[in-house]
PDB file of N, CA, C and O in Angstrom:
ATOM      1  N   UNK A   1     148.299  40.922  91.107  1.00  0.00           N
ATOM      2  CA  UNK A   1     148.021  42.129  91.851  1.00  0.00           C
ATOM      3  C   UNK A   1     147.475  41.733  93.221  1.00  0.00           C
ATOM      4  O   UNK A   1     146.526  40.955  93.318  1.00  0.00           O
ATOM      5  N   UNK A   2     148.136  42.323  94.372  1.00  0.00           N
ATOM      6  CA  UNK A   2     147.972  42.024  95.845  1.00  0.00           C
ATOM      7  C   UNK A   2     146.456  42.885  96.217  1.00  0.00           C
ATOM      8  O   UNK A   2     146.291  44.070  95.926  1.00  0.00           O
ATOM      9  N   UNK A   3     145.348  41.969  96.958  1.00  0.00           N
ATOM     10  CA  UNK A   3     144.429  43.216  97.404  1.00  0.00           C
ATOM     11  C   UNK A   3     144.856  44.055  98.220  1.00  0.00           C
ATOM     12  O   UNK A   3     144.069  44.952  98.522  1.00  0.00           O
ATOM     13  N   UNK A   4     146.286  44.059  98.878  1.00  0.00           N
ATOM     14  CA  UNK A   4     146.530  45.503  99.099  1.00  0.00           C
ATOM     15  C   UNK A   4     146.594  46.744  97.913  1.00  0.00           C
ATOM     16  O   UNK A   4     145.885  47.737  98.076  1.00  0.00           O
ATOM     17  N   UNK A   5     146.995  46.692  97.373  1.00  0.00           N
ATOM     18  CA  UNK A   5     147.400  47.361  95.999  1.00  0.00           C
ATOM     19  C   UNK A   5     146.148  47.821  95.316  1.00  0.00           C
ATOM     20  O   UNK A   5     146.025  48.943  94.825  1.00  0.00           O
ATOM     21  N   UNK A   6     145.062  46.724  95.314  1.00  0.00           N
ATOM     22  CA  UNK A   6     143.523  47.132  94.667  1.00  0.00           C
ATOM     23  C   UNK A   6     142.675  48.041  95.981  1.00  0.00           C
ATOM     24  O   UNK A   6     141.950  48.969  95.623  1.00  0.00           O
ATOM     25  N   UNK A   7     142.773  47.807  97.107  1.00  0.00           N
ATOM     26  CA  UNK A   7     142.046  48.577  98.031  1.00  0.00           C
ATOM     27  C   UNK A   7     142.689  50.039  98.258  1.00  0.00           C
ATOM     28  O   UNK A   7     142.104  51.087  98.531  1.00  0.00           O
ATOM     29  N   UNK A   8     144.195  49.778  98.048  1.00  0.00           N
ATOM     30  CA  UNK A   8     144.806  51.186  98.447  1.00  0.00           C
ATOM     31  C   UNK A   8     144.310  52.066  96.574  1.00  0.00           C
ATOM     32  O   UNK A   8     143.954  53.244  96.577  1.00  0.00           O
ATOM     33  N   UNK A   9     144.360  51.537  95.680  1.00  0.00           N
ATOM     34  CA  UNK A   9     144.037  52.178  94.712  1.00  0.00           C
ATOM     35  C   UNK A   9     142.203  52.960  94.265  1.00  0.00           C
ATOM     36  O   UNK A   9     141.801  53.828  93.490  1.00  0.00           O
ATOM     37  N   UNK A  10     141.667  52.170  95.127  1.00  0.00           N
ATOM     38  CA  UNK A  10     139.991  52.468  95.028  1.00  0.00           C
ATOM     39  C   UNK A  10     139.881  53.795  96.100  1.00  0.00           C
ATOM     40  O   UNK A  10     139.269  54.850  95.931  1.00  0.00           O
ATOM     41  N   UNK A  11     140.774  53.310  97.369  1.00  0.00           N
ATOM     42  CA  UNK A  11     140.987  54.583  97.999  1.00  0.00           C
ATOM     43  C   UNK A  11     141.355  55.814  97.786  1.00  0.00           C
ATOM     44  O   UNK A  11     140.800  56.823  98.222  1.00  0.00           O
ATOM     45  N   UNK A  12     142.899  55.710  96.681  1.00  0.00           N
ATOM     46  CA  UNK A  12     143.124  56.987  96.098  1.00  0.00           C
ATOM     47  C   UNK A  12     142.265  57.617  94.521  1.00  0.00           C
ATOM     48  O   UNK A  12     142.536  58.667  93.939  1.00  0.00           O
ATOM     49  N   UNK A  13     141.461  56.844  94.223  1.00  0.00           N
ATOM     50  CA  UNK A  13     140.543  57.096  93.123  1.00  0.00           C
ATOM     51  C   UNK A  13     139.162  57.797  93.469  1.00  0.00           C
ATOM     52  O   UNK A  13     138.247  58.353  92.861  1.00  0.00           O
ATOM     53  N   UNK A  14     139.524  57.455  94.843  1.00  0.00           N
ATOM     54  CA  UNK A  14     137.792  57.948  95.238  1.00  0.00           C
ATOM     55  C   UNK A  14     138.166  58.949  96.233  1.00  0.00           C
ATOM     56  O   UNK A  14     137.136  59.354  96.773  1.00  0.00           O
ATOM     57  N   UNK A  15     139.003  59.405  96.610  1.00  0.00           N
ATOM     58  CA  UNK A  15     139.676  60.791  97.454  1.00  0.00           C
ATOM     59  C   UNK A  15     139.891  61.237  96.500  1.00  0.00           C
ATOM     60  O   UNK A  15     139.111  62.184  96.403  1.00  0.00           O
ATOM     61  N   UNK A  16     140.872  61.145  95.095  1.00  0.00           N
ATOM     62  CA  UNK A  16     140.650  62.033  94.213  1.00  0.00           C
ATOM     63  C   UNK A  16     139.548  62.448  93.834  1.00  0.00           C
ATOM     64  O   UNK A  16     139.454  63.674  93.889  1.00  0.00           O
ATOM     65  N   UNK A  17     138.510  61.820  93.402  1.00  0.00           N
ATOM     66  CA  UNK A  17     137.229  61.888  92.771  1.00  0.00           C
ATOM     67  C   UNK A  17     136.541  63.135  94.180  1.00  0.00           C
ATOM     68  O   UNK A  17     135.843  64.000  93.653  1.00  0.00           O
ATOM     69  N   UNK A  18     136.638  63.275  95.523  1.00  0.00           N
ATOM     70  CA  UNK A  18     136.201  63.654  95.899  1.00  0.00           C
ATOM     71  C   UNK A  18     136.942  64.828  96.182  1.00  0.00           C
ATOM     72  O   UNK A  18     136.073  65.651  96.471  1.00  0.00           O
ATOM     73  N   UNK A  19     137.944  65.328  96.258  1.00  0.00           N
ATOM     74  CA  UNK A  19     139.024  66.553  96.423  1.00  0.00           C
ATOM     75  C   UNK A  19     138.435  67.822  94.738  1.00  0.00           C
ATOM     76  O   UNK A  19     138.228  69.035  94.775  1.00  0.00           O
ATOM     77  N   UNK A  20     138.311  66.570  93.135  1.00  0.00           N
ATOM     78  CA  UNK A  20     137.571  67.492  92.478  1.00  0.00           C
ATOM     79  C   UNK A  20     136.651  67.963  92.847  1.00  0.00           C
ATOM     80  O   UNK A  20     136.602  69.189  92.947  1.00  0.00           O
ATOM     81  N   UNK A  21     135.380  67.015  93.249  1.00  0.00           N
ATOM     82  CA  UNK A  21     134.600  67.799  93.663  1.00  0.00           C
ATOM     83  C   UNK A  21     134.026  68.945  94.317  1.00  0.00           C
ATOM     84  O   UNK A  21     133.244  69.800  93.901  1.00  0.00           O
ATOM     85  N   UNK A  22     134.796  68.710  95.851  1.00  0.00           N
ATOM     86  CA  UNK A  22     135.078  69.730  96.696  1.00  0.00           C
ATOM     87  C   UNK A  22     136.059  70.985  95.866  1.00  0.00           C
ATOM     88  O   UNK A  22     135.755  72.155  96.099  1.00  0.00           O
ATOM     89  N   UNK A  23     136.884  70.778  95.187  1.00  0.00           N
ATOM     90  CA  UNK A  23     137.479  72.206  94.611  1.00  0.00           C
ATOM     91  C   UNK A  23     136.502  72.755  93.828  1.00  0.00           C
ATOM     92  O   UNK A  23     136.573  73.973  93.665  1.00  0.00           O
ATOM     93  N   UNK A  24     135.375  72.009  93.167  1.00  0.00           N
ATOM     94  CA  UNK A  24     134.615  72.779  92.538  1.00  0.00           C
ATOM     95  C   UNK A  24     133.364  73.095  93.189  1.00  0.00           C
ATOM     96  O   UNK A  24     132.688  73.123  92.160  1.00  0.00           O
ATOM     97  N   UNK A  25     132.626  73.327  94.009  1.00  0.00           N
ATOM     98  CA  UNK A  25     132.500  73.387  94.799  1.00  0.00           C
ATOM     99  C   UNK A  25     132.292  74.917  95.526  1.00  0.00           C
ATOM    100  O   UNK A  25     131.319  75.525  95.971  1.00  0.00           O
ATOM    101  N   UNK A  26     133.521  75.152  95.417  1.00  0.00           N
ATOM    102  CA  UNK A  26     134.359  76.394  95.960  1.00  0.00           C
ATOM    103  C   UNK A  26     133.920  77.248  95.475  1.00  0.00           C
ATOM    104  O   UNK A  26     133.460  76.895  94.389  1.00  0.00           O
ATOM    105  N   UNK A  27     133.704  78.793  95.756  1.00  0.00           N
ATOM    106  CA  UNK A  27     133.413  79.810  95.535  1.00  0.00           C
ATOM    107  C   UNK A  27     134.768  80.597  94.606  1.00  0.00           C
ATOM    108  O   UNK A  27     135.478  81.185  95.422  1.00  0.00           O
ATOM    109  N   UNK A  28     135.175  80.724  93.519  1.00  0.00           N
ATOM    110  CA  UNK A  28     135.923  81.870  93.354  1.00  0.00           C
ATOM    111  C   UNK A  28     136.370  82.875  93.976  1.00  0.00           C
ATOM    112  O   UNK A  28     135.733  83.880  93.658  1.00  0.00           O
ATOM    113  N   UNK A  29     137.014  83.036  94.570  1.00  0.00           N
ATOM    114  CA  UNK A  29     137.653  84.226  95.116  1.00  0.00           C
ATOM    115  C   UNK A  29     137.676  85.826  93.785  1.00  0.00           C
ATOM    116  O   UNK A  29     138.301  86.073  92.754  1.00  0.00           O
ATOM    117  N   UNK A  30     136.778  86.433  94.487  1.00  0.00           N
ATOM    118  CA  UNK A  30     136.762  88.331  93.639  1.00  0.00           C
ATOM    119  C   UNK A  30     138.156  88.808  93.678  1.00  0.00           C
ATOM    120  O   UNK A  30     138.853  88.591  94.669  1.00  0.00           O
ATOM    121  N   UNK A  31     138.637  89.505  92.557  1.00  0.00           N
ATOM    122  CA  UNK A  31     139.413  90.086  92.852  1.00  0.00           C
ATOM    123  C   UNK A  31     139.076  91.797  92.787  1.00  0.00           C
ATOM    124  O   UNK A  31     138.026  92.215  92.298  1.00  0.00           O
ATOM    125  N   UNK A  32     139.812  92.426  93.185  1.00  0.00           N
ATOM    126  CA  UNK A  32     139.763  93.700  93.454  1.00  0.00           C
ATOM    127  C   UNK A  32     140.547  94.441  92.046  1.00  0.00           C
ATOM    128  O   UNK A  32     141.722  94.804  92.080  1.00  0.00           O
ATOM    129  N   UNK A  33     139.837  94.552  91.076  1.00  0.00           N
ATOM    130  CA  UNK A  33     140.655  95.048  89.810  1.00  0.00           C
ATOM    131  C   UNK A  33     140.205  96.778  89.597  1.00  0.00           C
ATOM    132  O   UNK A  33     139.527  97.421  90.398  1.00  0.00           O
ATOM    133  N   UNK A  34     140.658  97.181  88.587  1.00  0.00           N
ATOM    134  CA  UNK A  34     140.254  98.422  88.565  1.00  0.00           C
ATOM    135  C   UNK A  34     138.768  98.932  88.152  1.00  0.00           C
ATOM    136  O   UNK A  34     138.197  99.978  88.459  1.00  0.00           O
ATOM    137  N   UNK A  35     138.415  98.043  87.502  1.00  0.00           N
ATOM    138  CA  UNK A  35     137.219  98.375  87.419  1.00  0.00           C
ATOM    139  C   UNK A  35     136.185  98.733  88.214  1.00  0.00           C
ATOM    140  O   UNK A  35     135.330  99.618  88.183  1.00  0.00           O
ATOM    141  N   UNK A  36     136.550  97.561  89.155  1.00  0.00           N
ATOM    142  CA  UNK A  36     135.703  97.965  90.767  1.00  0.00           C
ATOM    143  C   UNK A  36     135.821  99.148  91.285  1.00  0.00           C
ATOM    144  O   UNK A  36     134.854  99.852  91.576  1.00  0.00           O
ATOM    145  N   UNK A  37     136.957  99.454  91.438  1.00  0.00           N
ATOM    146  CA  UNK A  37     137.300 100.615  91.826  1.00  0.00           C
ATOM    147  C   UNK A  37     136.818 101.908  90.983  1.00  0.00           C
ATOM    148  O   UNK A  37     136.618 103.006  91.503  1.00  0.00           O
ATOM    149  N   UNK A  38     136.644 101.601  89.489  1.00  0.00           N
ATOM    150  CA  UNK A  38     136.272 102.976  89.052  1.00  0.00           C
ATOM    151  C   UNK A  38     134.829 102.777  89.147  1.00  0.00           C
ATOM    152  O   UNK A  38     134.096 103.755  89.287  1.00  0.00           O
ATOM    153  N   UNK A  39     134.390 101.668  89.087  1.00  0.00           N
ATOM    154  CA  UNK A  39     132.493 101.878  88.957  1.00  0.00           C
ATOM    155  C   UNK A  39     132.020 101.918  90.397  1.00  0.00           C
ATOM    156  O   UNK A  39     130.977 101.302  90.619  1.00  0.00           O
ATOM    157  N   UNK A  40     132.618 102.551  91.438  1.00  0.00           N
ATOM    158  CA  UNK A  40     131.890 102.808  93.010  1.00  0.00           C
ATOM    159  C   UNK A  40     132.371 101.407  93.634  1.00  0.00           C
ATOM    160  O   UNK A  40     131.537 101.174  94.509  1.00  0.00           O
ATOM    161  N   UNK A  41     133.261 100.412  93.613  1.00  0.00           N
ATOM    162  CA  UNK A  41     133.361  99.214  94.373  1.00  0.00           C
ATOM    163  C   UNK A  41     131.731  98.197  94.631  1.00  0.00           C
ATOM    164  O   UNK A  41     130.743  98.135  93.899  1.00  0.00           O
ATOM    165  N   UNK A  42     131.927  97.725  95.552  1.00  0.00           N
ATOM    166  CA  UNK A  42     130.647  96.992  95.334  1.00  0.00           C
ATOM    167  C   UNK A  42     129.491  97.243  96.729  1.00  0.00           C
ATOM    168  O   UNK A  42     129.535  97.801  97.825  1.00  0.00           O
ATOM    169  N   UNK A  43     128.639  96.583  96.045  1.00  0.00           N
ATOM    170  CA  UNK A  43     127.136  96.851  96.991  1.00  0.00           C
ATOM    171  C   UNK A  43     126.805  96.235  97.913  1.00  0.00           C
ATOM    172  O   UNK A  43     125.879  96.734  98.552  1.00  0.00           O
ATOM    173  N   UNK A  44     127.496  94.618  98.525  1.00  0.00           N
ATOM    174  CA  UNK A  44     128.034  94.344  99.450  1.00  0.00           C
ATOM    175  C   UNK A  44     127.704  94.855 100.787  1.00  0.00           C
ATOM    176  O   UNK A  44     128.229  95.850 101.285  1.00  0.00           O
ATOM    177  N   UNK A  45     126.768  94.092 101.367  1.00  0.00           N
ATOM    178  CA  UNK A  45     126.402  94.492 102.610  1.00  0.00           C
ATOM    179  C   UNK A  45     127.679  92.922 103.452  1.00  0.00           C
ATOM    180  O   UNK A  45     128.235  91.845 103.240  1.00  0.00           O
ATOM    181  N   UNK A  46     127.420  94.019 104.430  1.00  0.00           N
ATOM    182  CA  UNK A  46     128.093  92.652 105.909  1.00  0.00           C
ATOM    183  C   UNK A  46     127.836  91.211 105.791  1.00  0.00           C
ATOM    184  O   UNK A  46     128.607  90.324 105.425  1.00  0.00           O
ATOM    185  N   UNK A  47     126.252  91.119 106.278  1.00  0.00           N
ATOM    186  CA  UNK A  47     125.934  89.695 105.797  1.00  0.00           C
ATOM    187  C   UNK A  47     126.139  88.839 104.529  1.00  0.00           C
ATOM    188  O   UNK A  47     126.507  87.664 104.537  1.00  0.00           O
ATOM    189  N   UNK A  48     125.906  89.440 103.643  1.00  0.00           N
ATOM    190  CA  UNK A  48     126.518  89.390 101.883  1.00  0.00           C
ATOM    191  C   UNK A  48     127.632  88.939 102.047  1.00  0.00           C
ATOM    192  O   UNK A  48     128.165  88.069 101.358  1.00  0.00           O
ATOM    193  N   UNK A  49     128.131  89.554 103.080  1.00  0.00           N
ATOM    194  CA  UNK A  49     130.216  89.540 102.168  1.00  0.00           C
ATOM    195  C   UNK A  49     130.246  88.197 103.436  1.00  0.00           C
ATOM    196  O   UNK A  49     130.900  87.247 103.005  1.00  0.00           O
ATOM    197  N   UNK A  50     129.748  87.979 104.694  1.00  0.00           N
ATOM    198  CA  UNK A  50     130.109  86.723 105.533  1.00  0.00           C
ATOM    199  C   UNK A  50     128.957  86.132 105.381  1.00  0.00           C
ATOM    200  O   UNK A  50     128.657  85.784 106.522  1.00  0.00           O
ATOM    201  N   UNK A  51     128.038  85.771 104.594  1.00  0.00           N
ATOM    202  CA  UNK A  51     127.122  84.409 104.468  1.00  0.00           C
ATOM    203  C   UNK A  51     127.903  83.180 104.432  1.00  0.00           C
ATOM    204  O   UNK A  51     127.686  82.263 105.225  1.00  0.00           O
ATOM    205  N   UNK A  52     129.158  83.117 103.186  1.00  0.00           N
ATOM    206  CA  UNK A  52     129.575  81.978 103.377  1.00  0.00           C
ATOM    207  C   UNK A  52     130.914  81.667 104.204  1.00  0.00           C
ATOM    208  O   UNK A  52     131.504  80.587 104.211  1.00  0.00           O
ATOM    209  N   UNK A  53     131.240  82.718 104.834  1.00  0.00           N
ATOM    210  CA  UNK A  53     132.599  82.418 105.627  1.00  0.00           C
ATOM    211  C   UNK A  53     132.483  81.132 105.868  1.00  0.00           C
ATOM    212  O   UNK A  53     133.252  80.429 105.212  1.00  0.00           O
ATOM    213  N   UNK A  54     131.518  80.400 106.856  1.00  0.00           N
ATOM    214  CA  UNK A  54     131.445  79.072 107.339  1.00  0.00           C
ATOM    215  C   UNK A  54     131.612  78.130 106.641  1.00  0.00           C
ATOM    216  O   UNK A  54     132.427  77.276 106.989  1.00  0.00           O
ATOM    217  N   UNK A  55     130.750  77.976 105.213  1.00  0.00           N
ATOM    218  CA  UNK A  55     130.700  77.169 104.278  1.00  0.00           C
ATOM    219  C   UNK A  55     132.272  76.932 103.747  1.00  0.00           C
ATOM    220  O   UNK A  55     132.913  75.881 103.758  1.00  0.00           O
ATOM    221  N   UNK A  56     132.732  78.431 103.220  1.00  0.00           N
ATOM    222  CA  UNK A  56     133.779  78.181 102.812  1.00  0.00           C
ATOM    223  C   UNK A  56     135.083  77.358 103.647  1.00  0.00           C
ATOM    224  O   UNK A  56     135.581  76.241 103.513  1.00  0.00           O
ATOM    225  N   UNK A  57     135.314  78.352 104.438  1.00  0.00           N
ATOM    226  CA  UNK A  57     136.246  77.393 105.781  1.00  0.00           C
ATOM    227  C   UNK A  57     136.300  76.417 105.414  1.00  0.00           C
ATOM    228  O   UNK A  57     137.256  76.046 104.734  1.00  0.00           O
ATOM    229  N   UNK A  58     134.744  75.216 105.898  1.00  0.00           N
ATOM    230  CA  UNK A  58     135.021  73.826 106.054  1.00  0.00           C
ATOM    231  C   UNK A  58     135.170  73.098 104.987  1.00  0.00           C
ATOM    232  O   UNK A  58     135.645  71.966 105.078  1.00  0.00           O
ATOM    233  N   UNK A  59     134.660  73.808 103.398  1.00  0.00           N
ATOM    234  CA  UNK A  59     135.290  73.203 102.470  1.00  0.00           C
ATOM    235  C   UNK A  59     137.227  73.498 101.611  1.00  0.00           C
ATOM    236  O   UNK A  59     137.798  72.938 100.676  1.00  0.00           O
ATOM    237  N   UNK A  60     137.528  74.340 102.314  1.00  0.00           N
ATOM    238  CA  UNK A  60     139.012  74.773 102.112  1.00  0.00           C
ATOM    239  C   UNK A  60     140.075  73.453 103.249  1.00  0.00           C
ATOM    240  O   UNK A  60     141.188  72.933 103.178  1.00  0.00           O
ATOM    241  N   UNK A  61     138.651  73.401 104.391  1.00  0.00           N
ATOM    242  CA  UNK A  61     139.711  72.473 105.234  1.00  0.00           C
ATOM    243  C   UNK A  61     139.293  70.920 105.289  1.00  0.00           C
ATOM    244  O   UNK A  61     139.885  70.026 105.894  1.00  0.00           O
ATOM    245  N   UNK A  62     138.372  70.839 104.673  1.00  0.00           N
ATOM    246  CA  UNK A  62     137.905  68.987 104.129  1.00  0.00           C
ATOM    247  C   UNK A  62     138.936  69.156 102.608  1.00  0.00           C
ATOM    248  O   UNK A  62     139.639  68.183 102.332  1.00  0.00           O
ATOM    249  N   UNK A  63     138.961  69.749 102.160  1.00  0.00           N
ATOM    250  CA  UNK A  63     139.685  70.064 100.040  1.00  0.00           C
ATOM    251  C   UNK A  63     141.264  69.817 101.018  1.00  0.00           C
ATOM    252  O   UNK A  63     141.980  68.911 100.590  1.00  0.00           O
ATOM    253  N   UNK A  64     141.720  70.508 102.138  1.00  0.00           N
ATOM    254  CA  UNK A  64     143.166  70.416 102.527  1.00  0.00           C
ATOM    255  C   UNK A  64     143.380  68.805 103.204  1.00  0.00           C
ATOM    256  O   UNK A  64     144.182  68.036 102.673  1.00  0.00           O
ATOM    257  N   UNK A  65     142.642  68.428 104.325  1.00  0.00           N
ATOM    258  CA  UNK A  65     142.269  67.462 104.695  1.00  0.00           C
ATOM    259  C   UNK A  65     142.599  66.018 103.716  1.00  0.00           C
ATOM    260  O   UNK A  65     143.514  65.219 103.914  1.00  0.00           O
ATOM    261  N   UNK A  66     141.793  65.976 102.867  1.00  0.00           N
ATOM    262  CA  UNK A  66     141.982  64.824 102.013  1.00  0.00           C
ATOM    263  C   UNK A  66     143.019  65.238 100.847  1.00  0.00           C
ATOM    264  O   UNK A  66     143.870  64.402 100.544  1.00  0.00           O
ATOM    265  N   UNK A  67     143.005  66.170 100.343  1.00  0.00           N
ATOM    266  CA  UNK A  67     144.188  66.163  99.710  1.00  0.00           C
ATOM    267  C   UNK A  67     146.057  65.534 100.746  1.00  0.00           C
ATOM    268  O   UNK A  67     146.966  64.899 100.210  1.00  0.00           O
ATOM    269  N   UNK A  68     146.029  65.932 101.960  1.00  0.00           N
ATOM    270  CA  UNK A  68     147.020  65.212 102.414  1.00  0.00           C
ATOM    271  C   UNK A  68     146.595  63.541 102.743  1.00  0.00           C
ATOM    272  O   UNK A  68     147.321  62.572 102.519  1.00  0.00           O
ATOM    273  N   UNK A  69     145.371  63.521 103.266  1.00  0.00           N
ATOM    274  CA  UNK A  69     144.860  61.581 102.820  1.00  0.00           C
ATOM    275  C   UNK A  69     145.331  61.074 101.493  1.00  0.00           C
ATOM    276  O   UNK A  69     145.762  59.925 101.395  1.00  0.00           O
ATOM    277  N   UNK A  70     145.279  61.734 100.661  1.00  0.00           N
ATOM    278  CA  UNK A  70     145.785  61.194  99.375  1.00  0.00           C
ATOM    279  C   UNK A  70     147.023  60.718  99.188  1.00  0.00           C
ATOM    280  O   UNK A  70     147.445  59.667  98.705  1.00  0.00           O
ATOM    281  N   UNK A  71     147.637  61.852  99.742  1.00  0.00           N
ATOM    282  CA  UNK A  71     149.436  62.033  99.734  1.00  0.00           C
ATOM    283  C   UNK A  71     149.942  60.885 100.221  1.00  0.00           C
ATOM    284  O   UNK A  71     150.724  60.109  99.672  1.00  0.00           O
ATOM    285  N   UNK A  72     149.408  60.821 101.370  1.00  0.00           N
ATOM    286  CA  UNK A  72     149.450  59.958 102.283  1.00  0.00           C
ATOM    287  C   UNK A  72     149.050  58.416 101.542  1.00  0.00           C
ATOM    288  O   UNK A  72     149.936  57.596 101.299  1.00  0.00           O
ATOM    289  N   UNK A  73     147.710  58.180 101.251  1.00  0.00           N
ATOM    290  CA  UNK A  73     147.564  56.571 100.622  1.00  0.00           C
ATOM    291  C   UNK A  73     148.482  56.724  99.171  1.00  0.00           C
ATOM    292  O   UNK A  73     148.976  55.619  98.945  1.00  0.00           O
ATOM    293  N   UNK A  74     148.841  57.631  98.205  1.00  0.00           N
ATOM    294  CA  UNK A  74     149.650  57.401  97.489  1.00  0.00           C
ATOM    295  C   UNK A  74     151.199  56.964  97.815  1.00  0.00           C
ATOM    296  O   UNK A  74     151.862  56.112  97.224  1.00  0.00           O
ATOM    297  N   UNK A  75     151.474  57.551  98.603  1.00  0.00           N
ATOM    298  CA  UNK A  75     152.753  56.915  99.130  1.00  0.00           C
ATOM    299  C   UNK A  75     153.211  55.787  99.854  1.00  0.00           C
ATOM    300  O   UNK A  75     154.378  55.591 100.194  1.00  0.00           O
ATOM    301  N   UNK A  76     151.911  54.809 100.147  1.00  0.00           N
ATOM    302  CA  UNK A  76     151.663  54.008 100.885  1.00  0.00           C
ATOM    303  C   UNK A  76     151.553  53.281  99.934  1.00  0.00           C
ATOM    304  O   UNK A  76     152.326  52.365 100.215  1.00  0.00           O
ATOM    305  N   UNK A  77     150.875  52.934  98.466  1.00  0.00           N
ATOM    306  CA  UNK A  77     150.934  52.375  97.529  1.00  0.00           C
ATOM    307  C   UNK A  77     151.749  52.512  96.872  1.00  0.00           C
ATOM    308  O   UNK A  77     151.924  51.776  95.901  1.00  0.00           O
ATOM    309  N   UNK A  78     152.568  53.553  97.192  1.00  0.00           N
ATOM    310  CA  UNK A  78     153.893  53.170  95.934  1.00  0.00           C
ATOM    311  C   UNK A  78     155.246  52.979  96.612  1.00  0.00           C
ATOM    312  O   UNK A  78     156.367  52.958  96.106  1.00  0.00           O
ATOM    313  N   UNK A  79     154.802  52.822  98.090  1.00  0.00           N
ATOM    314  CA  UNK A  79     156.465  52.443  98.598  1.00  0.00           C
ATOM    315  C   UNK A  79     156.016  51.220  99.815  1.00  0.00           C
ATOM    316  O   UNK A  79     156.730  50.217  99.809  1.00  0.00           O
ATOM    317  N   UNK A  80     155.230  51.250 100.524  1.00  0.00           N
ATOM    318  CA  UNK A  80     155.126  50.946 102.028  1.00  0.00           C
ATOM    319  C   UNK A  80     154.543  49.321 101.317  1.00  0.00           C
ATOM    320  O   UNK A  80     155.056  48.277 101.719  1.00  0.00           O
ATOM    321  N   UNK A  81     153.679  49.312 100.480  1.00  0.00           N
ATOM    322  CA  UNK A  81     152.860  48.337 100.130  1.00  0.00           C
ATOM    323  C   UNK A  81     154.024  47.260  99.202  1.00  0.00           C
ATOM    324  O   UNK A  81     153.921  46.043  99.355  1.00  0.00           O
ATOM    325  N   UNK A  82     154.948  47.757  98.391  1.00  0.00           N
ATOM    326  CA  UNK A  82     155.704  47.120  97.775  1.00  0.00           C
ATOM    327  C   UNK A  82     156.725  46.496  98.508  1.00  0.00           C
ATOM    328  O   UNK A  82     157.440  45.538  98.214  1.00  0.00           O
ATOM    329  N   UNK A  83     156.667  47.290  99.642  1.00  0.00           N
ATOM    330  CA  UNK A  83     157.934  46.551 100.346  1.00  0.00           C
ATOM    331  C   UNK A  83     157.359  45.454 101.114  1.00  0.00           C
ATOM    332  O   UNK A  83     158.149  44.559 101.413  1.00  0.00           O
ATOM    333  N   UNK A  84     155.762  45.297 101.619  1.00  0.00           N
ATOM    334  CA  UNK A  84     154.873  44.300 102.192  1.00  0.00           C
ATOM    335  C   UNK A  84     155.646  43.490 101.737  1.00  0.00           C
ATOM    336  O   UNK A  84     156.614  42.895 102.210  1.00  0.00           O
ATOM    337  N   UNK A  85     154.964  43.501 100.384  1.00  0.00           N
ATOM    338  CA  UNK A  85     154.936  42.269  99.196  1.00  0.00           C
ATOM    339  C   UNK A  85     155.870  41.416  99.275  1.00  0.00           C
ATOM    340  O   UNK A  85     155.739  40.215  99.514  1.00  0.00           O
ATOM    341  N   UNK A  86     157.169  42.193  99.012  1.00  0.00           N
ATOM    342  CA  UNK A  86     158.418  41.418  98.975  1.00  0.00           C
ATOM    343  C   UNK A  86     158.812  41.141 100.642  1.00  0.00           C
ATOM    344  O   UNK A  86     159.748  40.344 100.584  1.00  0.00           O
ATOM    345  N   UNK A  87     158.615  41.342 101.634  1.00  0.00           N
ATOM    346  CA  UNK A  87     158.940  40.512 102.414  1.00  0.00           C
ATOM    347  C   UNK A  87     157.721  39.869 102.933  1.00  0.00           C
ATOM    348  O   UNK A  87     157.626  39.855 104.160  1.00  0.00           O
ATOM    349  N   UNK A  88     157.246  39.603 102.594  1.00  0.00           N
ATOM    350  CA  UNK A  88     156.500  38.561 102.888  1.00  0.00           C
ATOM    351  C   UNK A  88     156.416  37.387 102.067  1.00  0.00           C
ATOM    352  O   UNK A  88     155.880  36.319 102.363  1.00  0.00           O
ATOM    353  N   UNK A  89     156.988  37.689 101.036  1.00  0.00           N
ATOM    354  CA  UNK A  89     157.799  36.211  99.654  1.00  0.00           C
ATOM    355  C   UNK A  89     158.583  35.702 100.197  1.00  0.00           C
ATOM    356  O   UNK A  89     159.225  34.802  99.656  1.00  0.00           O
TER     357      UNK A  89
END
């Protein structure tokens, strides 16, 4: 096993490890079902409903962010890195 192959793999183990995290993390998204609607909707003030706009954002766009880093070092370990190998034999 090439330490390319072991560094690109610690990389995609630990962007995964961190993409779970960040998805959990995340706030659930409410949905709007009927119930809401029949028990008066909700109590929801302004600030309430945008406290976490910010929060959320930057974890929807660090969770998008490294999920394409991933894409990215996975495909790099399973094509770009193999082809190193062999030409450089």
């Amino acid at each position: 096993m090439e330490i390319y192959e072991i560094i690109c793999g610690a990389v995609v183990l630990l962007i995964s490890l961190l993409v779970i995290v960040l998805c959990l993390m995340q706030d659930q998204k409410q949905q709007q079902n009927m119930t809401s609607a029949l028990s008066g909707g909700s109590s929801d003030s302004f600030y309430s409903k945008n406290e976490g706009n910010t929060r959320e954002a930057a974890l929807q766009k660090l969770t998008r962010t490294l999920g394409i880093i991933a894409g990215i070092a996975l495909l790099a370990m399973n094509v770009v890195i193999p082809l190193i190998i062999t030409l450089s034999k």
